[in-house]
ZAMAR-162960 format. One record per residue (C-alpha): y, x, z. Coordinates in Angstrom, 1 decimal. Layout:
<rs>
Y  X  Z
...
</rs>
This chain:
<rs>
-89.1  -48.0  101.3
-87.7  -46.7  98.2
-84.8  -48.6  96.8
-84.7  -49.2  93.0
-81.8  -49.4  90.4
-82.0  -50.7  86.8
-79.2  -49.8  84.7
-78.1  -51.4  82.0
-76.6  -50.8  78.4
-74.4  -54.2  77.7
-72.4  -54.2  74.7
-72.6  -51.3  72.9
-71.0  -50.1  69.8
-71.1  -52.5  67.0
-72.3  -51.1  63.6
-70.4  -53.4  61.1
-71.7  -52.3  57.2
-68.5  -53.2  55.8
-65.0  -52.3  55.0
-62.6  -50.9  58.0
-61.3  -54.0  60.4
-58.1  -54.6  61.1
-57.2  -55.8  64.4
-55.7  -58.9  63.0
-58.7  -59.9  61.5
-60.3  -62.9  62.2
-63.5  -63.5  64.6
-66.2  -65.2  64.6
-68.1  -65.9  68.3
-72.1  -65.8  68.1
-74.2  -67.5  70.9
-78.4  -66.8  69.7
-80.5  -69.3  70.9
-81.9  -68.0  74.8
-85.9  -69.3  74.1
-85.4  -67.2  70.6
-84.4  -64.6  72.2
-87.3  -64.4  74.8
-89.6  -64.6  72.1
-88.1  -61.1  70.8
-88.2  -59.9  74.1
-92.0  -60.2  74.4
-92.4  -57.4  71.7
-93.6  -54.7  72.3
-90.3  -52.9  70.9
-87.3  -54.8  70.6
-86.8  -55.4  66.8
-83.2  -54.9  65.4
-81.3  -57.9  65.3
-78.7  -58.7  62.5
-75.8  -61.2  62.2
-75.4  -61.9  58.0
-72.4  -63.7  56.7
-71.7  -63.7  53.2
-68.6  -65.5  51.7
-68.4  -68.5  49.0
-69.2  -66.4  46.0
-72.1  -64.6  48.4
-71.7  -61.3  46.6
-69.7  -60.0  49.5
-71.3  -59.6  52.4
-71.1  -58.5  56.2
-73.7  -57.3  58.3
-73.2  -56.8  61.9
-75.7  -54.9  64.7
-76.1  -58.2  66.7
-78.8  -56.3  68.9
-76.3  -53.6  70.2
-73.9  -56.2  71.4
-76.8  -57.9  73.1
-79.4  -55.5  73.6
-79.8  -54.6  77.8
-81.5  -51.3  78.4
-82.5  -51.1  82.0
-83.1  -48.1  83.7
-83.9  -48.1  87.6
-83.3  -45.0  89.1
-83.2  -44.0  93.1
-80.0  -43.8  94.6
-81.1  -41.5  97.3
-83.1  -38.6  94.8
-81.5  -40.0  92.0
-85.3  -40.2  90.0
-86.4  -42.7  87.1
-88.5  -45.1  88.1
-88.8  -47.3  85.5
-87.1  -49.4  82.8
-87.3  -52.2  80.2
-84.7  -53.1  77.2
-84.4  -56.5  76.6
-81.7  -59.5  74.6
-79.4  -61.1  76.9
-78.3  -65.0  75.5
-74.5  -64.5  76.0
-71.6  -65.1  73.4
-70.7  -61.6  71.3
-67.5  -61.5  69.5
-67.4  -59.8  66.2
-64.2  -59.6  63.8
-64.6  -59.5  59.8
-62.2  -57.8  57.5
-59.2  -59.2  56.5
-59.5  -61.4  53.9
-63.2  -62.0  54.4
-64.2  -65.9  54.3
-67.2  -66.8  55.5
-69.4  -69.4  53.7
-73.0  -68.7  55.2
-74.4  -67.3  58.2
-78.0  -66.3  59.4
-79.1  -64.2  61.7
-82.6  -62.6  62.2
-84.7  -59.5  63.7
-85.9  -57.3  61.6
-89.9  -57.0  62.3
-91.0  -53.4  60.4
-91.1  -55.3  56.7
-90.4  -59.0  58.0
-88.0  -60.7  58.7
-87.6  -63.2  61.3
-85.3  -66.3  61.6
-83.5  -66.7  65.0
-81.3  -69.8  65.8
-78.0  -69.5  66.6
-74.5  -71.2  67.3
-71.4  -69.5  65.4
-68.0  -70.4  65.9
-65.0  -69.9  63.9
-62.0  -69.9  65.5
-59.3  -70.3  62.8
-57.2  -67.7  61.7
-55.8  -66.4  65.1
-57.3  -63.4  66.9
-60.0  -64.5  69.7
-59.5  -63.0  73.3
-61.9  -63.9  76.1
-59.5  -65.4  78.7
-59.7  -64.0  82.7
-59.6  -66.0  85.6
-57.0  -63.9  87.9
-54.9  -64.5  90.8
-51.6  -64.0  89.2
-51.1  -61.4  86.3
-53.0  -58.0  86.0
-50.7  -54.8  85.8
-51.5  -51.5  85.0
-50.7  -48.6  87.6
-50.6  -44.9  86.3
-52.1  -42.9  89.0
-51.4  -39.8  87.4
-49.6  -38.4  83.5
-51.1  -35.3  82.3
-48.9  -35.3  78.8
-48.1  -38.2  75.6
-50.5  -41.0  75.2
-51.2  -39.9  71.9
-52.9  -36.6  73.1
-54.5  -37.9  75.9
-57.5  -39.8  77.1
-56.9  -43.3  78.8
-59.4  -43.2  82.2
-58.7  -47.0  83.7
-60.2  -47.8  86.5
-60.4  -51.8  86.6
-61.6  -54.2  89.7
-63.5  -56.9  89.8
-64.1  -59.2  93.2
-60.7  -57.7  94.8
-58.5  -60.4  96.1
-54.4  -59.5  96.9
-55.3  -59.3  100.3
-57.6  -56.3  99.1
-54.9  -54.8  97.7
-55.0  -51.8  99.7
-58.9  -51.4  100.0
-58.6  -51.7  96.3
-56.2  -48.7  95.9
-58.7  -46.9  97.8
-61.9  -47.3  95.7
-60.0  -46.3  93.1
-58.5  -42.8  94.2
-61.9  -42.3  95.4
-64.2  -43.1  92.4
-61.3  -41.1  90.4
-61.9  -37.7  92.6
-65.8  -38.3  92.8
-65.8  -39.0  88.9
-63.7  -35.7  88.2
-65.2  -33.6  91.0
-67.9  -32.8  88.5
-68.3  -30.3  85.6
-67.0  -30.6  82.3
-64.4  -33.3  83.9
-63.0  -31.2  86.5
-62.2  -28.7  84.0
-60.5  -31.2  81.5
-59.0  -33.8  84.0
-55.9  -32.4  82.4
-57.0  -34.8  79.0
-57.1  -37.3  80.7
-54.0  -39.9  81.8
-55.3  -41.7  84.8
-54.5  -45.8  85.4
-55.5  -48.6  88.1
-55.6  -51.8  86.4
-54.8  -54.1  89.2
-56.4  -57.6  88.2
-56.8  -59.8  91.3
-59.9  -62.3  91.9
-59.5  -65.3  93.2
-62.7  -64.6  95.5
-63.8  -61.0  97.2
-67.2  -59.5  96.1
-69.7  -60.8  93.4
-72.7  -63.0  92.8
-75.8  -62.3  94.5
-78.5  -65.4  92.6
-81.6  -64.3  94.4
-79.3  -65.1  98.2
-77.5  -67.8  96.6
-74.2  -66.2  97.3
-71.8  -67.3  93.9
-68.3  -65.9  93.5
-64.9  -66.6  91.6
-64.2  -63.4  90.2
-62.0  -62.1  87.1
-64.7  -60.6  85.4
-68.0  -62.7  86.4
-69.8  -59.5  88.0
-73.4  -60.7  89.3
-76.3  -58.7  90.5
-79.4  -59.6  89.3
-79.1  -59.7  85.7
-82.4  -59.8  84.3
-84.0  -60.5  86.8
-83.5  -57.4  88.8
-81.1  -57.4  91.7
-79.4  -53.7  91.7
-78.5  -54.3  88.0
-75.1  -55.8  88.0
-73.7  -57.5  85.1
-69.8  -58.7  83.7
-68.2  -59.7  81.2
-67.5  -57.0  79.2
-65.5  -59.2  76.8
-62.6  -60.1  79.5
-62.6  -56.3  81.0
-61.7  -55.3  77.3
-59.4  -58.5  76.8
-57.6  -57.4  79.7
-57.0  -53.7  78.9
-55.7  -53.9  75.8
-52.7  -56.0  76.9
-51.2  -52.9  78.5
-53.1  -50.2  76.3
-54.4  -51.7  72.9
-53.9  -49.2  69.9
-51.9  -46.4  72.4
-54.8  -44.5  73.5
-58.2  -44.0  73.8
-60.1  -45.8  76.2
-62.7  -44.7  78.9
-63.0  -47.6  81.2
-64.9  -48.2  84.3
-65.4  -51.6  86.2
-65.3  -51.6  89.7
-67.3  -54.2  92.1
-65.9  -55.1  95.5
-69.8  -54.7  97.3
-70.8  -51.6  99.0
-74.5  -52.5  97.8
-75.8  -49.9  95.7
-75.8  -50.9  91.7
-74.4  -51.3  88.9
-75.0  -51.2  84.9
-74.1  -49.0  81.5
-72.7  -49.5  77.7
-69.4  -49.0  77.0
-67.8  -50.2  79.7
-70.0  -48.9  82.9
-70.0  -50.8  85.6
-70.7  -49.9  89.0
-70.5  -51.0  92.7
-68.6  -49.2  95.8
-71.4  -47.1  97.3
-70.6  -43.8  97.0
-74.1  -42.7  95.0
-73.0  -45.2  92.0
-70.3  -43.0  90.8
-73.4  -41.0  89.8
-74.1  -44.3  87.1
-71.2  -44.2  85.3
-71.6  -40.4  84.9
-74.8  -40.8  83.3
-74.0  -43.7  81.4
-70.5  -42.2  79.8
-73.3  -39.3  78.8
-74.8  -42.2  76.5
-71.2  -44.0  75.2
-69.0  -41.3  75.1
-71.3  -38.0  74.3
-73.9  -39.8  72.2
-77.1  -38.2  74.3
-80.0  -39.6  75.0
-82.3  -39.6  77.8
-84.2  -37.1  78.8
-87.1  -39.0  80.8
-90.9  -40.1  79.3
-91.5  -43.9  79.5
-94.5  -45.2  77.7
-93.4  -48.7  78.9
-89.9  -48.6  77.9
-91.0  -47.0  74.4
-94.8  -47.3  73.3
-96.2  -43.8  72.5
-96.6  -45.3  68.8
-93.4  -45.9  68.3
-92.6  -41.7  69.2
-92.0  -39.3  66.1
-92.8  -36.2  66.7
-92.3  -34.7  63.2
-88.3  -36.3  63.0
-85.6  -34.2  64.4
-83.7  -36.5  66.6
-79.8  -37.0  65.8
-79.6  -36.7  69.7
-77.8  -33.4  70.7
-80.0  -33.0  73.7
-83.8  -34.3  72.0
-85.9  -32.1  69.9
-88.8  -31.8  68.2
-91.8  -29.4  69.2
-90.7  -25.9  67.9
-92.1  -22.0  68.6
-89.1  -20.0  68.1
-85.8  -20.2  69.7
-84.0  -20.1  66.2
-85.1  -23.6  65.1
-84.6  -25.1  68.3
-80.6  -26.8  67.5
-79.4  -25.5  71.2
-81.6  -22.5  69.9
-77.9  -20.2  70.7
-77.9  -21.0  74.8
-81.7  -19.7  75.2
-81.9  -16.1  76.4
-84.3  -14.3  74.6
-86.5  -13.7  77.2
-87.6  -17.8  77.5
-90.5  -18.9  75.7
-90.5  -21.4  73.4
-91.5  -23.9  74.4
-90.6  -23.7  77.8
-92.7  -24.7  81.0
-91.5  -24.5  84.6
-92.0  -26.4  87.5
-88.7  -26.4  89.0
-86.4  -29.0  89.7
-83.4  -27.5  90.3
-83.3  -25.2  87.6
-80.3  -25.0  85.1
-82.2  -22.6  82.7
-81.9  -23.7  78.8
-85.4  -23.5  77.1
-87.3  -26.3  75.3
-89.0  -28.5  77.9
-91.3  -31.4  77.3
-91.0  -34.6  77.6
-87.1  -36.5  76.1
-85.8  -39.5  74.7
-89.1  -41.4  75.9
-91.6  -39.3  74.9
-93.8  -36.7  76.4
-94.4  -35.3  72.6
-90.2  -34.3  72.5
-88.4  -31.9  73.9
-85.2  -31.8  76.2
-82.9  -28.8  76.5
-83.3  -28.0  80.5
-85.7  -28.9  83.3
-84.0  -31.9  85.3
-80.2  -32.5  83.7
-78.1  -35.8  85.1
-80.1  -37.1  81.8
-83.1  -37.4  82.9
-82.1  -37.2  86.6
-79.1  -38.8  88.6
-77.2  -36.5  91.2
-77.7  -33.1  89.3
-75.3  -31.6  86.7
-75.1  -32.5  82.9
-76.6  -28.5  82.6
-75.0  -26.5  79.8
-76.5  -28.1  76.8
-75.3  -31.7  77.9
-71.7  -30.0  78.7
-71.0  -28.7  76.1
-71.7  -32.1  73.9
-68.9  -33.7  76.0
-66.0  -30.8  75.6
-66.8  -31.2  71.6
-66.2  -35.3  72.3
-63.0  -34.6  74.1
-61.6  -32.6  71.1
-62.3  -35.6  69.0
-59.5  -38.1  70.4
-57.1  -35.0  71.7
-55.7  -31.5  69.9
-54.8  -28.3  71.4
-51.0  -29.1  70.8
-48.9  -31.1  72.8
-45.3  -30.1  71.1
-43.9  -27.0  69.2
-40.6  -25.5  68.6
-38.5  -25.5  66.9
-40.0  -28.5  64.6
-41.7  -27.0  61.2
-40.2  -30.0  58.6
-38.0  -27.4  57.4
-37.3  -23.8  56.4
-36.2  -22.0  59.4
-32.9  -19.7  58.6
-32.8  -17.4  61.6
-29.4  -16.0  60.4
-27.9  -19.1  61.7
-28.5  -17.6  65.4
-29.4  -21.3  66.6
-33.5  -20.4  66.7
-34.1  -17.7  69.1
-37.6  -17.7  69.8
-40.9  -19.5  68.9
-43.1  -21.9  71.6
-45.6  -24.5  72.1
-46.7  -26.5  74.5
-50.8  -27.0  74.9
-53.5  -28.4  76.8
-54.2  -26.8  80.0
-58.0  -26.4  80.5
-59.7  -24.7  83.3
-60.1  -22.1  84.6
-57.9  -20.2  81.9
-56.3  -22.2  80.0
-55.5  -21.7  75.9
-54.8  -18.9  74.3
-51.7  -18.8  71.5
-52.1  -15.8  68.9
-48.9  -15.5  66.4
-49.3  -14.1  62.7
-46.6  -13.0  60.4
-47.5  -13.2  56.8
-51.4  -13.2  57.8
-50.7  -10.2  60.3
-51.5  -10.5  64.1
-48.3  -9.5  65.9
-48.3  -11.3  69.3
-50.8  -13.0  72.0
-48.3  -15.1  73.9
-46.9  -18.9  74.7
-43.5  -17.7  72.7
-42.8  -15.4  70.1
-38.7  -13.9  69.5
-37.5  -14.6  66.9
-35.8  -11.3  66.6
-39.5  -9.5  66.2
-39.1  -11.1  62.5
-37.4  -8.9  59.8
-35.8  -9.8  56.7
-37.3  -11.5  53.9
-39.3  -14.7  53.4
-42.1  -15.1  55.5
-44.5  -17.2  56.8
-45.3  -17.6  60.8
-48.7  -19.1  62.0
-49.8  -20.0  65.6
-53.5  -20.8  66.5
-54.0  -22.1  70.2
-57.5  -21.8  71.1
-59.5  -22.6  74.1
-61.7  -20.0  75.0
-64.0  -21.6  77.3
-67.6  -20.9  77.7
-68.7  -23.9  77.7
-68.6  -24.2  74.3
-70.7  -21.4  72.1
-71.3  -23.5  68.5
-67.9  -25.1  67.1
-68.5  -25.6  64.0
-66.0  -28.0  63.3
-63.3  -25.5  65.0
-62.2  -28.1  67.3
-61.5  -26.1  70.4
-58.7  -24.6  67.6
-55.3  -25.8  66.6
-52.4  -24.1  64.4
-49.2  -25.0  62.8
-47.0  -23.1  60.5
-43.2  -22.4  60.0
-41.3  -20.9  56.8
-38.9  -18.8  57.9
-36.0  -16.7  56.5
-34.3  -14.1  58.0
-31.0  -12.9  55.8
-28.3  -10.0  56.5
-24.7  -10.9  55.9
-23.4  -7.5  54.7
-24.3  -5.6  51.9
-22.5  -2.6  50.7
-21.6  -1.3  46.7
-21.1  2.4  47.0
-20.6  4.0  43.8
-21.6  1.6  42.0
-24.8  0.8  43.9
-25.7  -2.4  46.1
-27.3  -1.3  49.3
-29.0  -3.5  51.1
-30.2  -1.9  54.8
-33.3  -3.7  56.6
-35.7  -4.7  53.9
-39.3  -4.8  54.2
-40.8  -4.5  50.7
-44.6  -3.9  49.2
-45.3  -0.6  47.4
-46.4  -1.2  43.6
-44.9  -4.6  43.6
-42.5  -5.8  41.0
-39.5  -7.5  42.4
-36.4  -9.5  40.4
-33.4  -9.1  41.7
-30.8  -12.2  41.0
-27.0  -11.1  41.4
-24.8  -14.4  42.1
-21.3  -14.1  41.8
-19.0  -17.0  43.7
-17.2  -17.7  39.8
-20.8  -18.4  38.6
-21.5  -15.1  36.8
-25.3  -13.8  37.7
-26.9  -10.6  36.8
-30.7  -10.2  37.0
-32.7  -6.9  37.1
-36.3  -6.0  37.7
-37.5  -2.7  39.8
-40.6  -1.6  41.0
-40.9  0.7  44.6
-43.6  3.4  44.3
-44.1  4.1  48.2
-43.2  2.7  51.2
-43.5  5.8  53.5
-41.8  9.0  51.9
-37.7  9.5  53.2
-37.5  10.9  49.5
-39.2  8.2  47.8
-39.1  8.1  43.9
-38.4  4.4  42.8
-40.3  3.7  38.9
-38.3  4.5  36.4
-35.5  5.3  39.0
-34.7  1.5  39.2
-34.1  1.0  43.0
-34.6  3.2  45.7
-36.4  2.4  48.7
-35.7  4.5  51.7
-36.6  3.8  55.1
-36.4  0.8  54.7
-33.0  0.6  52.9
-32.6  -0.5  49.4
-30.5  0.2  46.6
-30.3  -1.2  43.2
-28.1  1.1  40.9
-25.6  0.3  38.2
-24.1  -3.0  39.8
-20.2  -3.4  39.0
-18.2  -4.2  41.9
-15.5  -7.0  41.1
-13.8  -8.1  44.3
-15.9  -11.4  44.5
-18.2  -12.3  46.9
-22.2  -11.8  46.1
-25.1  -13.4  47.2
-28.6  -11.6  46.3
-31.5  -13.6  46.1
-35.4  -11.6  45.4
-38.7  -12.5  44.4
-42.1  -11.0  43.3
-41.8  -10.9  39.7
-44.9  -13.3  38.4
-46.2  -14.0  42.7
-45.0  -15.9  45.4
-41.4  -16.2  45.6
-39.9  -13.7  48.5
-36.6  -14.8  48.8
-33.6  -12.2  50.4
-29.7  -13.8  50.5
-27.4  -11.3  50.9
-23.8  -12.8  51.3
-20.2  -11.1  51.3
-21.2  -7.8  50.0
-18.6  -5.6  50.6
-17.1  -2.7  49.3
-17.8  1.0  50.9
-15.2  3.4  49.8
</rs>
């Protein structure tokens, strides 16, 4: 008989239509009325629902997405084939947190669905807590600690992966440690995580239950668990819901404001199910890895699904004429060109695309995505639309972009660019940086001197730079080819130094300075500033008419420039030290110290 799962969305991202929060803001607690709520649920869409508050004055006002935070989308699928069998969204009645912007006093509440034009009252309970910050409290056997299982570089450039239990007592301990390495090599066994588990810092949150397992209603089985995880939510007994609230809570005691967060609940039963949102939660069969992969394609990648359900989303409600913002939906097109993944299909695929494969990989517009039979997905059967296949190349790609959003090429350079560098100091010897290591072939690092490529390397000596002024680039770039359309240039990083490079001897012969090892710009007006140690300075302007001839002519016979050595005529000589300092006349300044010239007889 063929075993069902619904999966469910719980808690996802709150839209908040006003100013930035900051974590010390107050919160308010929202319970909606669970009869109001079932009335919503018989719609034939679930209308939006909105939390108002408005302060004394009501001109200021905050709107929150009270639907998103209570909004369950189920979707069953078959562990064994991994197929969509069916699904329904509906409101669960359970408390939502939100917090207001500092500063922002409530005076009056409502909160209602929005009905196409109408809108419709719902009743509600709102708390208000005071002025401290509200955290859903845990009920754990002693306190949780968090375990890193394995540092790939700094928090700050790093995703947080946390693996948290729920239903594990102390005496699970070790079963517990377990799961977890499992789920972690399962999870990252799979493309575009196996090639950028190097992102990612990995941690075991271990938070003991005072009971092992989880609610089972329909066999009257009831559990004291840290994070309430049930089966049965909504009615459906593969679909396991938590509380999302204390998970979070929880977390952020060890990792609050240090990282960003990709966290994955963990039930203590081996029957297959589990649920989605922003905090995926999943059982210990080995197949329900596979639900948190899909899921984290919906939280963290922002696709869609790529499965028709008239029942989940009436046909009426379909637009076939609006581009979805979905990376992976699209609207009907005939040429590969307008199609927004129109660069991964070979010119040889129609457009659209029909096949009757289920294993094929092949990008193409296919029919039938985000619900509807009249939109278009970008390949046959991705983990989108199906569960135990890959995310296919579209899908992939979507996820590398995401990664590049919370992490940057660069882990560390040096020496530090605060500063000019002054290489005739001898302490900086060479050039480096330290990167992201992607697979298969890692970054690439590509040095330029003034705008001019000179080196494809992880270090550059600093001896390869002449004298002068000059400024030294470095763009790391990850060349993979999962990626084709960047246009952001995220899968780039660079940084910059100013360096200087000076020579400490200068000679006067005859009444010229000569100044050996210069690299100069022909038909370029230079100043040069004489500095004498009792204060006097001299300044003259040349011009050099060619870069290449041994027997070069300077303008006006105002310098010579030859092979690379230059002289400025007519400078007196008077036993005191000199210091030579050069810029383009009316340009950027090129600056060239020249200390302790010294006399040639």
């Amino acid at each position: 008989m063929l075993r069902s799962l619904v999966i469910a969305l719980l808690f996802t991202c709150l839209a908040v239509t006003a100013a930035a929060v900051e974590p010390s803001a107050v919160q308010v607690v929202i319970t909606v009325d669970a009869a109001a709520l079932a009335t919503l649920n018989n719609h034939t869409a679930l209308p939006p629902l909105w939390l108002q508050l408005d302060d004394a004055t009501h001109a200021n006002t905050v709107r929150f997405d009270l639907g998103a935070a209570l909004r369950v989308n189920g979707e069953q699928f078959a562990p064994d084939s991994g197929d969509y069998v069916g699904g329904k969204a509906f409101y669960r009645s359970v408390p939502a947190t939100f917090a207001l912007p500092a500063g922002f006093v409530p005076d009056r509440s409502s909160v209602y669905a929005q009905d196409g034009s109408e809108q419709i009252p719902v009743s509600y309970q709102l708390t208000l807590p005071g002025t401290t910050q509200h955290q859903a409290s845990s009920v754990l056997d002693g306190d949780s600690s968090l375990v890193t299982i394995e540092q790939n570089g700094p928090m700050a450039n790093r995703l947080a992966f946390v693996l948290v239990g729920d239903g594990y007592t102390t005496a699970d301990r070790t079963k517990w440690q377990n799961d977890a390495h499992n789920i972690f090599e399962l999870f990252f066994a799979q493309s575009p995580w196996k090639e950028y588990r190097s992102y990612f810092n990995f941690y075991r949150l271990d938070a003991f239950s005072l009971e092992s397992g989880a609610d089972h209603p329909s066999t009257g089985i009831s559990k004291n668990t840290a994070f309430d995880a049930s089966y049965g939510c909504g009615g459906t007994e593969r679909l396991i819901c938590a509380s999302s609230d204390k998970v979070q809570a929880e977390v952020d005691k060890h990792l609050s404001g240090t990282a960003h967060e990709l966290i994955v609940l963990v039930v203590n039963d081996p029957e297959y199910g589990g649920s989605g949102g922003t905090i995926p939660v999943i059982s210990t069969d080995v197949n329900a890895v596979e639900i948190a992969l899909h899921e984290v394609g919906h939280s963290f990648a922002n696709l869609t699904d790529e499965y028709v359900d008239t029942q989940y989303l009436s046909p009426d409600k379909c637009q076939p004429t609006v581009e979805p913002t979905a990376a992976n939906a699209s609207i009907l097109h005939t040429q590969s060109s307008q199609v927004k993944w129109g660069y991964w299909i070979a010119a040889t695929t129609a457009v659209p695309t029909t096949t009757t494969s289920t294993t094929s990989s092949e990008p193409g517009l296919y029919a039938g995505s985000q619900y509807c039979d009249n939109l278009y997905r970008p390949t046959p059967n991705s983990k989108m639309r199906t569960l135990l296949r890959p995310y296919d190349a579209i899908n992939e790609e979507q996820f590398v972009l995401r990664y590049y959003d919370y992490v940057t090429l660069l882990d560390g350079i040096s020496p530090t660019n605060d500063k000019l560098i002054d290489l005739s100091q001898g302490t900086v010897t060479s050039f480096s940086f330290q990167a992201q290591n992607p697979k298969p072939g890692g970054v690439t690092g590509d040095w330029y001197l003034d705008g001019v490529k000179v080196a494809s390397a992880t270090s550059l000596n600093a001896a390869a730079i002449p004298f002068g002024t000059h400024a030294l680039e470095l763009i790391v770039t990850d060349p993979t080819p999962k990626v084709r359309k960047d246009t952001q240039n995220k899968l780039s990083s660079q940084t910059q130094w100013s360096v200087v490079r000076s020579t400490e001897v200068a000679d006067f012969t005859s009444g010229n300075l000569v100044i050996p090892v210069v690299r100069l710009n022909t038909g370029v007006a230079y100043r040069a500033t004489l500095h004498q140690d009792t204060g006097v300075t001299t300044a003259m302007e040349f011009v050099v008419d060619t870069l290449q001839a041994s027997n070069a002519v300077p303008q006006n016979s105002d310098a010579a420039y030859v092979n690379g050595v230059l002289t400025i005529p007519q400078v007196t000589y008077n036993q005191q030290n000199w210091q030579v300092e050069m810029q383009v006349v009316a340009g950027t300044p090129m600056r060239l110290r020249v200390t302790k010239a010294k006399l040639v007889q």
